[in-house]
N, C-alpha and C positions, 0 to 999 in steps of 0.2 A: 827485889822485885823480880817475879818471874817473866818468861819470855809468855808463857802460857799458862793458866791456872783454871783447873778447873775441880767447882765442887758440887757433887753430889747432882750433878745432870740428870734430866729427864725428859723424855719424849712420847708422847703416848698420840697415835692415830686413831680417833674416835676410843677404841676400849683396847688396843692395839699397844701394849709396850713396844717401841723400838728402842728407846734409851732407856736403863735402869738402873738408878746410883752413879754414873760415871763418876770417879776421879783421875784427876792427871793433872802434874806439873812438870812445867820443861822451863830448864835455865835457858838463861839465852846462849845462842850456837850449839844447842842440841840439838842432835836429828833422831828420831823418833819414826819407826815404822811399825805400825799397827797391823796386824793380817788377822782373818776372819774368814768366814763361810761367807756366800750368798745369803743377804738377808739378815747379817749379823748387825748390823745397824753402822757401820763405818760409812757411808757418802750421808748418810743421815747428823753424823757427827761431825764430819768434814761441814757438810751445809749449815749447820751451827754455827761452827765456828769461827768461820768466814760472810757470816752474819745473811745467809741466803734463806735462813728458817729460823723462828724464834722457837728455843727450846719451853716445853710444859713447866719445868722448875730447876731450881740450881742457879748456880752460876758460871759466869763464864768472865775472865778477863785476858785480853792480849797488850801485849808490852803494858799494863797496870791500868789499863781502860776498859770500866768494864761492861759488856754488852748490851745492857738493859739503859745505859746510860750515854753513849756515845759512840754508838754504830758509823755515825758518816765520820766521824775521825778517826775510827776505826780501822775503817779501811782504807783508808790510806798507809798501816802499818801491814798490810798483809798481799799477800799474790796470791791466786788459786789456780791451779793447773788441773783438770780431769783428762778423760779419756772422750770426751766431749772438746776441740776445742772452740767452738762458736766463734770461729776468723766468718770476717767478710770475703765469702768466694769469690764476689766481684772486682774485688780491692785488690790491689796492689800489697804485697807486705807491708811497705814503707806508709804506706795510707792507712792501714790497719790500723798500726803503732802508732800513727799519727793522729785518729781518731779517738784512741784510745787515752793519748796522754791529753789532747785537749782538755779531757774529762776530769783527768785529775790535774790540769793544770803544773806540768812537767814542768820544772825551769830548765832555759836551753835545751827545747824538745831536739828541736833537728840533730843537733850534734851528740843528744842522748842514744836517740834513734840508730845513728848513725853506730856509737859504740853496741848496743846490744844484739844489732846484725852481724855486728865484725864478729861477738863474743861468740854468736852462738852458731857462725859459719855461715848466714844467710847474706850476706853482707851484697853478693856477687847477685844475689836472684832478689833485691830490694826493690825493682819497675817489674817484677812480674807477678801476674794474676795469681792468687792464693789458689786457685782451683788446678792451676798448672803444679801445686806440688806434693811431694809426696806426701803420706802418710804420716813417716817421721819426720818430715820438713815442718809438717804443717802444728805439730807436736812441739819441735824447736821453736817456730813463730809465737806458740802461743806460751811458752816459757819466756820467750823476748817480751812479750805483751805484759806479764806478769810481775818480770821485774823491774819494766821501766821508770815505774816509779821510786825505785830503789826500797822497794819494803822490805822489814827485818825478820816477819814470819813468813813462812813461805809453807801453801796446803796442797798437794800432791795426792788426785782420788784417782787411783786405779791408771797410772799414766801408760804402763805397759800394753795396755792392752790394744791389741790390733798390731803393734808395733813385732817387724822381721827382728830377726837376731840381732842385724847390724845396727837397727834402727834404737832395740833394745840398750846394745852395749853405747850408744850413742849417748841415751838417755843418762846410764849409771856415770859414765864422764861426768859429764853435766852437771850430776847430781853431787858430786866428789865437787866440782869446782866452786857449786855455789855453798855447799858447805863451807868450804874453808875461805869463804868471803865470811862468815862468822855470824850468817842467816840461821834461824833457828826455824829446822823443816820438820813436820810430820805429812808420810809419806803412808797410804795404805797400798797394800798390793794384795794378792795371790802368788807370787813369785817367791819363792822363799830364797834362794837364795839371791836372788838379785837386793831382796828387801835387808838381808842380813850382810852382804856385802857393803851396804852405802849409810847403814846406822851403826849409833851409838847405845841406841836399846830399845828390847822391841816389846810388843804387846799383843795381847791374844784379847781377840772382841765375841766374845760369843751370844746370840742369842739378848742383845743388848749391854753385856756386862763383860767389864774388861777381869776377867779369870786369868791372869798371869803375866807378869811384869820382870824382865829380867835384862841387865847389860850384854849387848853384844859379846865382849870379850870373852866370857864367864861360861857362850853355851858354843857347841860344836856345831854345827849344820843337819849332821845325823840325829845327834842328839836332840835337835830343836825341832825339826821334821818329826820325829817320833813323840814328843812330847805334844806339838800342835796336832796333829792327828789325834789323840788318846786325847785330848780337849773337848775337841768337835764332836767326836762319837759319843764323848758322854755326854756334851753339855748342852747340844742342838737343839733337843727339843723341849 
């Protein structure tokens, strides 16, 4: 059984292809970084499959449940993190989290809570106001949000963004750790090498259609930069 399976996806807005044929499977504890242009259709794909948009056709299954069939169980196998994190500015961290696992009905919230503050260094700023924190703090929080209920896939849309250097390198940490808890992530970015840094194998999403598929190990940084470019200029439009 895959961690993720996906066949022959489709997405059309009014006469508007954004998804065209997708395929994709990921074992479980693979990490998977997609990069694409603006408008390539990846937060379109991400919102699939973290069941926030019903796709036009195809399929979609996560950990062997599949979308069209059991979405509210669904999610409970998956976390979503954007570049969007929708915290309550008025809340407290620890209120956030708290709010949050109610939802999914955490067992032993408090002392979960308690662990994914420690983990993700908020632990110290849990009684204070979300709107008192940074950027990447608030970034962290909502990765604490994401995985409190311990879910096995984990969807990452464009997290770098807005995020300083430090806040950036915070993030690929992060990303390294919950990887090797043995969570199976797709991650999309613009960052090339930050995205080729933290997977296992990456993907070219152009103009709906995923054009190129290859293991991390296999390509160079230069190599891959050159090859993704020479992608996009021919395949954008």
């Amino acid at each position: 059984m895959y961690a993720v399976e996906v066949k022959n996806l489709t997405k059309h807005f009014g006469h508007i292809p954004a998804l065209d044929g997708i395929n994709l499977t990921l074992e479980n504890g693979e990490f998977l970084t997609i990069f694409g242009p603006n408008g390539a259709g990846k937060t379109t794909l991400i919102r699939i499959l973290s069941t926030l948009l019903n796709p036009s056709g195809g399929t979609v299954k996560i950990a062997g449940i599949d979308l069209s069939e059991g979405s509210d169980e669904l999610r409970y196998q998956i976390g979503v993190i954007s570049h969007s994190t929708f915290l309550y500015d008025n809340l407290t961290a620890s209120e956030n989290l708290r709010f949050y696992g109610k939802m999914y009905a955490v067992p032993n919230l408090e002392s979960r809570i308690s662990a994914v503050l420690t983990q993700l260094g908020l632990k110290r700023r849990e009684n204070d106001l979300v709107r008192t924190f940074s950027r990447g703090m608030q970034q962290r929080l909502s990765i604490a949000r994401a995985i409190l209920h311990n879910p096995q896939v984990l969807f990452f849309d464009e997290p770098y963004t807005g995020l300083d250097q430090y806040a950036a390198r915070t993030l690929s940490d992060l990303l390294n750790t919950l990887h090797t808890q043995e969570r199976t992530i797709i991650l999309t970015t613009h960052n090339i090498a930050q995205g080729l840094e933290s997977s296992q194998r990456v993907a070219v999403l152009v103009s709906g259609k995923i054009v190129y598929q290859e293991e991390t190990k296999k390509i160079g940084l230069q190599e891959f930069e050159k090859t993704y470019f020479n992608l996009v200029e021919t395949l954008k439009f």
